[in-house]
N, C-alpha and C positions, 0 to 999 in steps of 0.2 A: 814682822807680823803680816805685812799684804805678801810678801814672799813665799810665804807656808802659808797665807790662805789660798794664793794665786794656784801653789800646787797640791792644794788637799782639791779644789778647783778640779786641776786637769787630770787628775786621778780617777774622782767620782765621774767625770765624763769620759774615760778612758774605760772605765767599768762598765759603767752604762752602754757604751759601744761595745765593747765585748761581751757582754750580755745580751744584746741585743742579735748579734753577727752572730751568735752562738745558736741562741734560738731560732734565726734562722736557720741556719744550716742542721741544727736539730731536724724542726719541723720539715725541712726538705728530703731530708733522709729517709725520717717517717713518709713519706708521701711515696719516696721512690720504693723502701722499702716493701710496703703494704703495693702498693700499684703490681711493684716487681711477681708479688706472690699471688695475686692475682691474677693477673694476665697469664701467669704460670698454671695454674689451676683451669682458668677456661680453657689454655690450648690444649693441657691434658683431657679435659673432658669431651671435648671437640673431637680429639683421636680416638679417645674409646669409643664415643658415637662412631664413627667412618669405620672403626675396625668391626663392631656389631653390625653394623650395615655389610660390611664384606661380608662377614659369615652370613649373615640372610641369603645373599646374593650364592654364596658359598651352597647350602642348605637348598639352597632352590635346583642347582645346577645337580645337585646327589638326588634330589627327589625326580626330576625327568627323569636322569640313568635309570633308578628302580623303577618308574611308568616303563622305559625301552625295554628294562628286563624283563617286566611279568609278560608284556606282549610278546616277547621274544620264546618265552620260556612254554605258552599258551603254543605257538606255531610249531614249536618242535617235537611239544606232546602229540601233536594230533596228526602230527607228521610223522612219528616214529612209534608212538604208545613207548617212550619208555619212563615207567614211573619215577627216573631221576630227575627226569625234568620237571615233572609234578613238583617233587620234593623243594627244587630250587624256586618255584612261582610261589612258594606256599610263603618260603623263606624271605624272599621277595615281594613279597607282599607286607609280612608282618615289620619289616624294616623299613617298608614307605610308609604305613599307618605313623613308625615313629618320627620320621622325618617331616610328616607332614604336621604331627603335633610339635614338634623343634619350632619349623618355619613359624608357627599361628604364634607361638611365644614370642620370637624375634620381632614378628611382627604386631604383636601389642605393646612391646616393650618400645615401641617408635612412634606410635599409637598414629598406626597408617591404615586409617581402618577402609579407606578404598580397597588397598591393596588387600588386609582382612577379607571382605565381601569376594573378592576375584578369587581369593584361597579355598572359599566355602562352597561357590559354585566349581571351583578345579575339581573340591572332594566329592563335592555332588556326582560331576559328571563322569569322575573314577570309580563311585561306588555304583552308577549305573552299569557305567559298559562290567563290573564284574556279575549283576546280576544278568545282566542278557544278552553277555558275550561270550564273557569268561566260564560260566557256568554251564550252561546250554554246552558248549564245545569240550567241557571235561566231563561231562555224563554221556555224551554222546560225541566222538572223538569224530565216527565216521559218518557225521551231518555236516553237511556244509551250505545250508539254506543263504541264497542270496539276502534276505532280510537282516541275516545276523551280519554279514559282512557289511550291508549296508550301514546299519546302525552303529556296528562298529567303527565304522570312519566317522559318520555323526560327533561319536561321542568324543571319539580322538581330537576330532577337529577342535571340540569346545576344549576340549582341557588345553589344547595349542593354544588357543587364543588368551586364555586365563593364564596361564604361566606365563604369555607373552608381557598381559594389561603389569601383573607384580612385577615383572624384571624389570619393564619401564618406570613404574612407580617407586621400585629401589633404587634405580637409578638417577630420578630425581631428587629422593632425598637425600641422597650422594652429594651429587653435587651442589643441593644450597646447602647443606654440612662446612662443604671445603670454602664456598663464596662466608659461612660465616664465623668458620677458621680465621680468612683472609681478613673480613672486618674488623676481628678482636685485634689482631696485631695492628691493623690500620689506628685504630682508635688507641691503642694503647701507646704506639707511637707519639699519637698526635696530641697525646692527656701530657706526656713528658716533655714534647717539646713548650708545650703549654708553659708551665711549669719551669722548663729549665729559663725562659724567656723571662717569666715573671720574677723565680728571685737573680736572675741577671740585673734587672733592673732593680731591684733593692739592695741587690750588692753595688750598684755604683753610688749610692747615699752615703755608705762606708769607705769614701778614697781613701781616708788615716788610715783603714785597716786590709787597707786591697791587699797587701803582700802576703800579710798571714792567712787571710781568708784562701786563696790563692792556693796556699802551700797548703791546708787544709783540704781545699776540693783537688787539688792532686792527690792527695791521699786516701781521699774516698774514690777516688777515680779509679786508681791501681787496687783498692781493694776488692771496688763491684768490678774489674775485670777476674780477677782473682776467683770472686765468686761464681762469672759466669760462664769460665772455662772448668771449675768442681762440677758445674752443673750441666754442662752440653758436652763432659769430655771425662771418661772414667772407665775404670776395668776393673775384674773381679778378680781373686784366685781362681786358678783353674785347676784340678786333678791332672799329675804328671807333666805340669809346663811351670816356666816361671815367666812370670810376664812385669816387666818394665813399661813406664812412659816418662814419658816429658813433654815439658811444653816450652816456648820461647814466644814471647811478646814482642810485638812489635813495635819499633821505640817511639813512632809517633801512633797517634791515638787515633787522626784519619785514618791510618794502616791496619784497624783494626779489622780481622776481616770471621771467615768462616766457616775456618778450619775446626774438625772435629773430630773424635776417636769414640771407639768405643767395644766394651769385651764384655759381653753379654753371652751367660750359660742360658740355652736351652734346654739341655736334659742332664742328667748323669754323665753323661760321654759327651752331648755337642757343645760347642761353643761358638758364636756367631766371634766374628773378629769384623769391626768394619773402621774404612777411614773417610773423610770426605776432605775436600774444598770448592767449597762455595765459589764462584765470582766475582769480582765486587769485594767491596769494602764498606765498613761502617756498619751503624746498627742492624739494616735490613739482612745482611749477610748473617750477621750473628746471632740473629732472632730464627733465621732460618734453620741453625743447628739444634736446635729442639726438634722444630719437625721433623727433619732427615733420622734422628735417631730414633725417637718413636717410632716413624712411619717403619723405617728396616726393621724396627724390633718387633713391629705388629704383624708384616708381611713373614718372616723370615718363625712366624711362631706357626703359620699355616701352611709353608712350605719350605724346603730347605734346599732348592736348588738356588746356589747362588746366579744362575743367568736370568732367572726366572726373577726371582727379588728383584735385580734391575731391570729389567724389563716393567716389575707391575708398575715399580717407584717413577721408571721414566712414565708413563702414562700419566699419574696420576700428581706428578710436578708442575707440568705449565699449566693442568685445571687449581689448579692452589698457588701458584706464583704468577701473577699478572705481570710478566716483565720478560717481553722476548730475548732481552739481552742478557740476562742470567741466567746461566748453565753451571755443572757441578761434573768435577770427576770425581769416582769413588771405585773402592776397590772393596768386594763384598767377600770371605770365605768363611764356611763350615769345616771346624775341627774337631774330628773324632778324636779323642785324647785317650781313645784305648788303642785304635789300631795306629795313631798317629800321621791320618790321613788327612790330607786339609785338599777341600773342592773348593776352589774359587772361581769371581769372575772379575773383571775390572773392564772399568766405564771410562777410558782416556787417561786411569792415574797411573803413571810406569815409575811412583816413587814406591815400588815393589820388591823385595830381595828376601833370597832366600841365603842364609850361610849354610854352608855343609860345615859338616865337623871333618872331615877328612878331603873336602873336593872346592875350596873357598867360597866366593860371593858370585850369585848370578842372578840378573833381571830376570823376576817375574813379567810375564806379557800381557800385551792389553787386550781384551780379548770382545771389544767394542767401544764406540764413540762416546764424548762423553752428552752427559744427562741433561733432556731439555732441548737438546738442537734438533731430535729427529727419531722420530719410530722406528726400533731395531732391536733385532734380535741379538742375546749377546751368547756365548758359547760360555758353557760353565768347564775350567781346565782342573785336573787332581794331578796332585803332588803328595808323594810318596815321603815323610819326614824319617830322619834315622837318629837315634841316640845324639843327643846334644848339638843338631841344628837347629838352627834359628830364622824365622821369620820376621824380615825390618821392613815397617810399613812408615810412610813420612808423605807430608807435605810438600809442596814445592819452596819450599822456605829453604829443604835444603839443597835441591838442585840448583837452583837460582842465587843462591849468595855467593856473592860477588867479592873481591880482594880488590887493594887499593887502587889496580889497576883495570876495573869494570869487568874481568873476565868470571864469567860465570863456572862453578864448580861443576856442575854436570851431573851425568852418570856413572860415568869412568870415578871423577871423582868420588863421589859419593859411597861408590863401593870401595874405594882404596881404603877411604875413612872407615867401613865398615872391617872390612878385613884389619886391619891395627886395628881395629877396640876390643874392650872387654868383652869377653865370653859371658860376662853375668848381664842379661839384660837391661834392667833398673840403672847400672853403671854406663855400658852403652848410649842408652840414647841419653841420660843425661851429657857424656864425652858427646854427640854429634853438636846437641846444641852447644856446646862451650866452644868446639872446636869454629861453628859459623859464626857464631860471635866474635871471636879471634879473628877469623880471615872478613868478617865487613866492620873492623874496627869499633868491634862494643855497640855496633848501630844497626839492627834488624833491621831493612827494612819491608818484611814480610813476616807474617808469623809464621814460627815452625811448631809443627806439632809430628810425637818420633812416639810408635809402638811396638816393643821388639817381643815376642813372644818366643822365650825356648824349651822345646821337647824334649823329654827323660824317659827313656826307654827302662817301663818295668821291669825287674830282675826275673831272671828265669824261672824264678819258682810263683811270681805271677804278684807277690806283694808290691805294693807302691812306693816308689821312690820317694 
């Protein structure tokens, strides 16, 4: 009898413990969970702000060109009489009045109503000079009264200074934008470590059940990695390409770093293709590929030169990453997937390859430094695709892995491996990762991340493959 009560005893306190450990790591879940989706939400919002701030900035710099035009277009009338140029100022006019109502939108929608007031005197002093510069000089072509010139520069000068006081003022709320980007992550950081700290220390009240708790938080660990490479790392179908990826984790959890991919359609025919790695390891690396893929997806929707994209992105990285010792290589291109034209640039990543279907594997080139270390311009290169070649974009996970004996696979390598793989991409870059798994003995110790896109030459009669 005290036998079977001793163990009905250690049962109910067995229970009690595992209910207890449960609801922790419940309640912890919920916490990272909710936090997770949170801080997900700010930095998205943070980006649509800075990307509506570009366009502002954007909007301002088209509004001056049409100011260059009508004056441009006022001196050649009166220089030539030839009514095409009329035609063109009239044109140019009525596409500043719409630009100028764009900008006043942008700029209530940030509610920068300094900037506002500098907008309404800029109109002000544009709707002057057309009444007693512009006007005066198209009724009478062949007056050229000192007064009018003088006033003319008058007016010009204010509206310089006015579009000078906005572009400043845009440019300030630029940048506490990005400084309060940087904070939400600071803080979001600092709420987890909070947190992970405190139920660390409620989990050592549970020694009896440290092993399965353990094997528990290993498995939500592998899951939120799981989740946060779905969420900083994905591609879409594309018209006339087949597109594969894969991913490879790295086997310890400091290793974790911040690597990322991504296939994003711009239009009917473009598709943006980009790859990155981060610096650095651990959270700050990995929180970092949220940015980098927004940031390229927001730049890369108002322009589509790929040297240009890196170029804005390096700019606009060390004002948003306070850490001189973090830099990123990336390899950016645009693919027309009618004419089967891909324009790239790449930032220091030479994990690049192109397959021919008829002429094998060859490095793509770097065609500038990488991101963060130094203001530069990078050359955008085009590549001509032909029926059933392939483009294999990878991280340094696979140059760098290493065989039992530390020797590093390389380039050469790399491409051997590409040339023996599968033609089907999806099959591919799953074979690269298995195959570095194999040669560092089942033991990453880098993440691989592997994106192979391949081009299908529409049929002659113009239908889609």
């Amino acid at each position: 009898m005290k036998r079977l009560r001793s163990r009905v005893l250690q049962e109910v306190h067995r229970g009690r413990g595992t209910l207890t450990a449960t609801a922790i790591l419940f309640f912890a879940l919920a916490i990272a969970v909710t936090g997770a989706l949170a801080t997900r939400q700010q930095i998205k919002d943070s980006f649509e702000r800075e990307t509506q701030i570009q366009q502002g900035q954007l909007t301002l710099e088209e509004t001056l060109k049409l100011q260059l035009d009508e004056e441009n277009y006022i001196a050649k009338f009166v220089i030539t009489h030839d009514p095409a140029y009329l035609d063109a100022y009239q044109a140019s006019k009525l596409e500043f009045e719409s630009k100028v109502r764009l900008l006043q939108s942008e700029l209530e929608r940030e509610h920068l109503h300094e900037a506002q007031g500098a907008l309404a005197d800029y109109e002000l002093a544009h709707r002057d000079w057309h009444q007693e510069v512009a006007q005066p000089l198209l009724q009478h072509p062949d007056l050229h009264p000192r007064e009018i010139d003088k006033r003319g520069k008058i007016l010009l000068d204010e509206e310089t200074k006015d579009a000078l006081a906005i572009e400043a003022l845009l440019d300030r709320r630029s940048r506490a934008v990005g400084r309060q980007t940087q904070e939400q992550i600071n803080q979001s950081l600092y709420v987890r470590l909070f947190w992970l700290v405190a139920f660390g220390l409620l989990a050592i009240l549970f020694n009896v059940y440290r092993s399965r708790l353990n094997r528990e938080l290993d498995e939500e660990r592998m899951t939120t990695q799981t989740l946060q490479r779905a969420f900083r790392s994905e591609h879409v179908p594309l018209p006339r390409c087949k597109v594969g990826s894969a991913y490879g984790a790295a086997s310890s959890h400091l290793a974790v770093g911040g690597d990322v991919f991504d296939v994003y359609q711009l239009s009917d025919r473009t598709a943006l293709l980009l790859i990155a790695d981060v610096s650095g390891k651990g959270v700050d690396a990995a929180v970092l590929t949220a940015f980098i893929k927004f940031t390229i997806r927001g730049i890369a929707l108002r322009r589509s030169d790929p040297g240009f994209i890196l170029q804005e992105f390096n700019t606009a990285f060390p004002r948003t990453v306070n850490d001189p010792y973090m830099f990123v290589s990336m390899f950016v291109g645009m693919l027309d997937t009618q004419t089967l034209r891909l324009e790239y640039a790449s930032a220091g990543h030479d994990v690049a390859y192109v397959r021919r279907a008829q002429d094998g594997v060859r490095q793509l080139a770097v065609t500038g430094p990488v991101l963060g270390v130094m203001e530069e311009k990078f050359e955008t290169k085009t590549l001509t695709l032909g029926d059933g070649d392939m483009i294999v974009l990878a991280t340094d996970g696979l140059t760098e892995a290493r065989d039992a004996r530390g020797a590093l696979l390389e380039a050469d390598g790399a491409m051997r491996l590409i040339e023996r793989g599968s033609w089907d991409p999806q099959l591919l870059a799953d074979g690269l990762v298995a195959q570095v798994r194999v040669r560092s003995g089942n033991v990453l110790r880098d993440d691989l991340a592997v994106l192979a896109i391949r081009v299908i030459e529409p049929p002659a009669d113009g239908g889609d493959a």
